[in-house]
C-alpha positions in Angstrom: -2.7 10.7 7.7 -2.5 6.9 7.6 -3.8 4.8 5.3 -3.9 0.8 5.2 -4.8 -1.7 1.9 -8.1 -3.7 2.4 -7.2 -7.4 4.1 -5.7 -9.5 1.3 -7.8 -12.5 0.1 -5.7 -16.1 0.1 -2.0 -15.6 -1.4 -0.4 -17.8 -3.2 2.0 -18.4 -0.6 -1.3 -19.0 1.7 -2.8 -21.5 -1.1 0.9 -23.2 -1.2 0.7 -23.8 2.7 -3.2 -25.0 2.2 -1.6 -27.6 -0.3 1.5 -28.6 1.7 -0.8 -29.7 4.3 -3.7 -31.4 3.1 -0.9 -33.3 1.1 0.2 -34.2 4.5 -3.3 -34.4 6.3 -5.2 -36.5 3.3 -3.7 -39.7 3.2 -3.7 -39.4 7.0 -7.5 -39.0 7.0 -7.9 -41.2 4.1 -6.7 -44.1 6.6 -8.6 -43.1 9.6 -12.0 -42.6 7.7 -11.4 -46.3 6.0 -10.7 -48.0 9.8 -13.7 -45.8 11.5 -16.2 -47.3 8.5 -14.7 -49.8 7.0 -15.1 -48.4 3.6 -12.9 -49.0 0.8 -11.3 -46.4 -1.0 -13.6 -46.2 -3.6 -15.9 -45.0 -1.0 -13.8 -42.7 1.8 -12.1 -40.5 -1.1 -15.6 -38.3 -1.6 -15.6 -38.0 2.1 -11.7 -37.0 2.1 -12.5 -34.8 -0.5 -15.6 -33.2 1.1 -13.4 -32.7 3.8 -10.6 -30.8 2.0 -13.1 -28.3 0.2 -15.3 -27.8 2.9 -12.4 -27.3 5.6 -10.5 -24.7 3.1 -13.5 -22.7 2.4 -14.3 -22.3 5.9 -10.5 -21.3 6.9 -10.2 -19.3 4.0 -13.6 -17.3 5.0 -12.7 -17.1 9.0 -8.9 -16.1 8.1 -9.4 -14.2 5.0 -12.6 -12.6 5.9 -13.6 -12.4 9.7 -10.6 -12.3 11.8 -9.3 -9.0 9.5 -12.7 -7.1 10.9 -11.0 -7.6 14.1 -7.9 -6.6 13.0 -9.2 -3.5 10.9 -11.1 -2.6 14.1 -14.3 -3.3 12.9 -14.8 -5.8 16.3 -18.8 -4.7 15.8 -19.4 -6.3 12.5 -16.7 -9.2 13.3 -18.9 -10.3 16.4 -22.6 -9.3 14.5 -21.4 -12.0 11.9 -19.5 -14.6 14.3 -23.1 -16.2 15.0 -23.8 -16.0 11.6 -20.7 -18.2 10.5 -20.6 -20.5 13.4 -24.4 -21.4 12.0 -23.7 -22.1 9.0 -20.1 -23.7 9.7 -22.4 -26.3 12.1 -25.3 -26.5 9.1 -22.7 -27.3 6.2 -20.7 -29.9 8.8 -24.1 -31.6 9.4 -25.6 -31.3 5.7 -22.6 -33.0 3.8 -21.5 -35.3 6.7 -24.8 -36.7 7.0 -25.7 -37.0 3.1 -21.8 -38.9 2.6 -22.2 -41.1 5.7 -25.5 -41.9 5.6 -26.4 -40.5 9.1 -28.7 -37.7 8.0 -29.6 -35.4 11.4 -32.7 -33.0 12.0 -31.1 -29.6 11.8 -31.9 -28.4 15.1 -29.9 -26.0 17.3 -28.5 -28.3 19.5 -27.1 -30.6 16.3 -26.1 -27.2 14.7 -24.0 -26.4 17.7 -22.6 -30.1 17.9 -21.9 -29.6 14.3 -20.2 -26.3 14.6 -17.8 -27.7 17.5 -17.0 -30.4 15.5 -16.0 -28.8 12.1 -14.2 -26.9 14.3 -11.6 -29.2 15.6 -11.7 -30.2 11.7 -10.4 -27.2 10.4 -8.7 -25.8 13.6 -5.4 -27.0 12.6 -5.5 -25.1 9.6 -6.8 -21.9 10.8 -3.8 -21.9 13.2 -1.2 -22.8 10.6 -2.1 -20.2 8.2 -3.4 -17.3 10.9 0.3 -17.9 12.1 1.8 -17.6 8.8 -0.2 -14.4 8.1 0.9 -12.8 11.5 4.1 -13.7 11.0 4.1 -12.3 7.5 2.6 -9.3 9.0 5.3 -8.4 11.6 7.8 -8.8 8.6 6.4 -6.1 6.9 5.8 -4.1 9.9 9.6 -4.0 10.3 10.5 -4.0 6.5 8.2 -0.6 7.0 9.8 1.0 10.3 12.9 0.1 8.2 12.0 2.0 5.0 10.5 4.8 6.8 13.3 5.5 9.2 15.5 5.8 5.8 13.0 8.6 4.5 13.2 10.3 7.6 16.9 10.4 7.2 16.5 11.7 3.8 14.2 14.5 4.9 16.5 15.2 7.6 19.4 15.6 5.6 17.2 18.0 2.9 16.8 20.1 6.0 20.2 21.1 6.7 21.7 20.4 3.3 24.2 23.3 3.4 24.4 23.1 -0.8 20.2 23.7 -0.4 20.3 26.1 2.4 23.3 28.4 0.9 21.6 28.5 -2.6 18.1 29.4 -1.3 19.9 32.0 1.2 22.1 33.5 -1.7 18.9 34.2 -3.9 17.0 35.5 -0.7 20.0 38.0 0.1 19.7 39.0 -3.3 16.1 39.8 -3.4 16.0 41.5 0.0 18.7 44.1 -1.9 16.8 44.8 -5.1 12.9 43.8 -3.7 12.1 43.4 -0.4 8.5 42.8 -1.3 9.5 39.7 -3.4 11.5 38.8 -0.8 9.1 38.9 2.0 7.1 35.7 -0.6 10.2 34.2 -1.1 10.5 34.0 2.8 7.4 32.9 3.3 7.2 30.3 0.8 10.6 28.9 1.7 9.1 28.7 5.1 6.0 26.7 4.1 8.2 24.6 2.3 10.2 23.1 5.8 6.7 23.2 7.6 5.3 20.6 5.4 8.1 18.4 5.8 8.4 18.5 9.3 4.4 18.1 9.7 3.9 15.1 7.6 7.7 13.3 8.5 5.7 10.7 10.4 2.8 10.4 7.9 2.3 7.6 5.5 0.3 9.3 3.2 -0.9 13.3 2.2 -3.7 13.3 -0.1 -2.8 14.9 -3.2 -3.8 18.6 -3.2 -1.6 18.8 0.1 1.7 17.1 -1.8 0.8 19.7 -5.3 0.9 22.5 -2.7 4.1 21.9 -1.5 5.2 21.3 -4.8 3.9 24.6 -5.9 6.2 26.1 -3.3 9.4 24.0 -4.1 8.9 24.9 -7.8 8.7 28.6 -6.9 12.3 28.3 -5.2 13.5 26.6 -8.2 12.0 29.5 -10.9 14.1 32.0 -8.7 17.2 30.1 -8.8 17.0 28.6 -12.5 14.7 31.3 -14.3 13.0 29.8 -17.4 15.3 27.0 -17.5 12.6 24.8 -16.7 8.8 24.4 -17.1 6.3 22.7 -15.5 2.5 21.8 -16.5 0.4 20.3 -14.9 -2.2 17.5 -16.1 -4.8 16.7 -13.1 -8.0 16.2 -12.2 -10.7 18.5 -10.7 -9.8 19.8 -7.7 -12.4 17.7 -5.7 -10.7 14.4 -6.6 -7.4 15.9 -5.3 -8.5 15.5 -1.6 -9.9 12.4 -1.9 -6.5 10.6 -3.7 -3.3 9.8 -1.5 0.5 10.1 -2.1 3.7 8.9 -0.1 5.0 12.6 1.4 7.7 14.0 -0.3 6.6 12.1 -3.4 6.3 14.6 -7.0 8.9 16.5 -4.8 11.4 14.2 -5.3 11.3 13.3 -9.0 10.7 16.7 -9.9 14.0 16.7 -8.0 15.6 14.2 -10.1 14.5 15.5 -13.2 16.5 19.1 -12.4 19.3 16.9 -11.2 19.8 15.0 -14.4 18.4 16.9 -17.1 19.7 20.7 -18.4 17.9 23.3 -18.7 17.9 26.2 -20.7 16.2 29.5 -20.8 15.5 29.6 -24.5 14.8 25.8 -24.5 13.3 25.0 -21.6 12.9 21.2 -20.2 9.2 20.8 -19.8 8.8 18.6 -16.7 4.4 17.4 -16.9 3.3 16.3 -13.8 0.0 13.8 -14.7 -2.6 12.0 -12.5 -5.2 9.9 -14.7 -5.9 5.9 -13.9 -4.9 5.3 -10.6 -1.4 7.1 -11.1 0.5 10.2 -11.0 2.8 10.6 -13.3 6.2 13.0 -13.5 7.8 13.0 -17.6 10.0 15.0 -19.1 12.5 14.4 -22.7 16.0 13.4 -21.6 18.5 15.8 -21.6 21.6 14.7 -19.6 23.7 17.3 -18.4 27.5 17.4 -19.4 29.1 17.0 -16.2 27.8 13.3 -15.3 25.9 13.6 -12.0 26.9 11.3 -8.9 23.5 9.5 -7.7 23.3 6.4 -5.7 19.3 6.3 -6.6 18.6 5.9 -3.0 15.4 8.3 -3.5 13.8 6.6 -6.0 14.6 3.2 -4.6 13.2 4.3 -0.7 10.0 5.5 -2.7 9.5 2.4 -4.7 9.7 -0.1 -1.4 7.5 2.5 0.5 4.5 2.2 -2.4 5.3 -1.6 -2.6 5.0 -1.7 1.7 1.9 0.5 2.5 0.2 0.5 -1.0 1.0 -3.0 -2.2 1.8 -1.7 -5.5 4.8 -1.0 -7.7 6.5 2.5 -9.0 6.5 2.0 -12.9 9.6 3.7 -14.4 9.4 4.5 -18.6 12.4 5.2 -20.2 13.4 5.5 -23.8 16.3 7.3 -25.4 13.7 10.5 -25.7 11.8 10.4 -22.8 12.1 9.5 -19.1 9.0 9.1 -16.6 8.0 7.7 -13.2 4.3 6.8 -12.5 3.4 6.0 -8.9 -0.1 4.4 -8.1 -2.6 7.0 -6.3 -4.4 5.4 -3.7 -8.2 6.2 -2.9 -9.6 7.9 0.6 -12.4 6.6 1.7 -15.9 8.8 0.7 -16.3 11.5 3.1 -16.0 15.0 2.9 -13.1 16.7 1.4 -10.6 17.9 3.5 -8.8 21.3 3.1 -5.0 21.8 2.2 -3.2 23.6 5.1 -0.9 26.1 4.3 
């Protein structure tokens, strides 16, 4: 499942680049305005001025607003409304020309069309600039992604034939297949379910978050049989509707659920109580700090991968809380779009 952030309105690095050039582009038309009239200053600036904000608005509604329908594949709506802005592109081009320069026009199709051509070799230059700047921007982050994604795959790749992972799982499934073959036969299965969802959602941006819980559910069952009561987990989440319509990176409570077993002891009479929380827009993974003994070598390439993933496809940051009790990672949850809810597959 793929998802994809609504088109961004003007940056600040698109706002810089609308600066940068009118700074270059004013005085420019400043000068031409005061040869074509003769005007004196006094008298072009309103017109240079007219210029700036009426050019800007238009480019920042065509860039920022119509060409994304394109882009989004929405090329229905984009051409329904093209008429529309080409309209009133020519109408405001003719309105505020005419009432500054004193050459007021009947607002008739053919003048709305003259007008429309015209404000469009006004505010052309623009449009290109920062339609260039945005797809260039865009390709960036297509290849920061294909970056960042390739390293997850690696990582999931690696968990697959981790020989630490594989041995320990096997070891307790040898065990249980001597003393009860019934428990082993769910132990099987559920170690089996575990791979499938990796390898089904490897190239996926996003689960939705009933699909991630289930997996988790099946990587906590593998770590009960190996720890015993060592650890505990609770869970704080919505109702079970909303967990279908609210999306996760793959992998995602997986892996700090990970790193919370990795760094923290457990122990069967006081068990670490890992909470796993989704509430505001974020899911949440806590737990008190209890570092283990023997210090544990971690480069923190998981939680680094999943922080430039959110920051890529979600546009949003992983907030990490940590005091000298407690230790937690909240990741934002983004929003499907209304439809009906789709069910988790085992």
């Amino acid at each position: 499942m793929n998802a994809f952030p609504a088109a961004p309105r003007l940056s600040r690095s698109d706002l810089g680049l609308v600066a940068a050039y009118w700074l270059v582009v004013g005085p420019i038309l400043l000068v031409q305005y005061g040869a074509d009239t003769g005007w004196g200053w006094a008298r072009t600036l309103p017109v240079v001025g007219a210029t700036v904000l009426l050019d800007t608005a238009t480019v920042g509604l065509l860039v920022g607003g119509l060409l994304p329908l394109f882009l989004n594949r929405r090329h229905w709506l984009g051409l329904a409304l093209l008429p529309l802005f080409l309209g009133l592109s020519g109408w405001a081009y003719v309105s505020v020309y005419g009432a500054l320069l004193g050459h007021a026009a009947p607002l008739s199709g053919a003048w709305l069309v003259l007008g429309a051509v015209a404000h469009a070799k006004s505010y052309g230059l623009l449009a290109v600039l920062l339609t260039g700047k945005r797809y260039f921007e865009a390709q960036q982050k297509v290849l920061q992604l294909r970056q960042a994604q390739t390293e997850s795959e690696l990582r999931y790749l690696k968990a697959q034939i981790d020989p630490h992972f594989l041995f320990n799982n096997l070891n307790v499934l040898r065990g249980l297949i001597q003393h009860d073959p019934a428990e082993a036969h769910e132990y099987l299965t559920r170690f089996a379910a575990l791979y499938r969802f990796l390898i089904r959602h490897k190239d996926d941006d996003f689960v939705t978050l009933a699909e991630e819980l289930q997996f988790v559910d099946e990587y906590i069952y593998l770590l009960r049989h190996r720890f015993g009561a060592a650890y505990e987990f609770r869970q704080e989440l919505p109702a079970a509707a909303e967990l279908h319509r609210l999306l996760v990176v793959p992998g995602t409570v997986q892996l700090l659920v990970e790193n919370a077993i990795k760094h923290n002891a457990g122990d069967d009479d006081d068990p670490l109580r890992i909470t796993i929380g989704a509430a505001a827009g974020a899911l949440s993974v806590s737990h008190p700090r209890r570092p283990k003994r023997t210090a544990v070598d971690s480069l923190g390439t998981g939680l680094a991968n999943l922080r430039e993933r959110y920051r890529l496809l979600a546009g949003q940051e992983i907030a990490v809380m940590a005091t000298a009790a407690t230790f937690a990672v909240a990741v934002p949850l983004v929003a499907l779009a209304p439809g009906p809810p789709k069910p988790a597959a085992r």
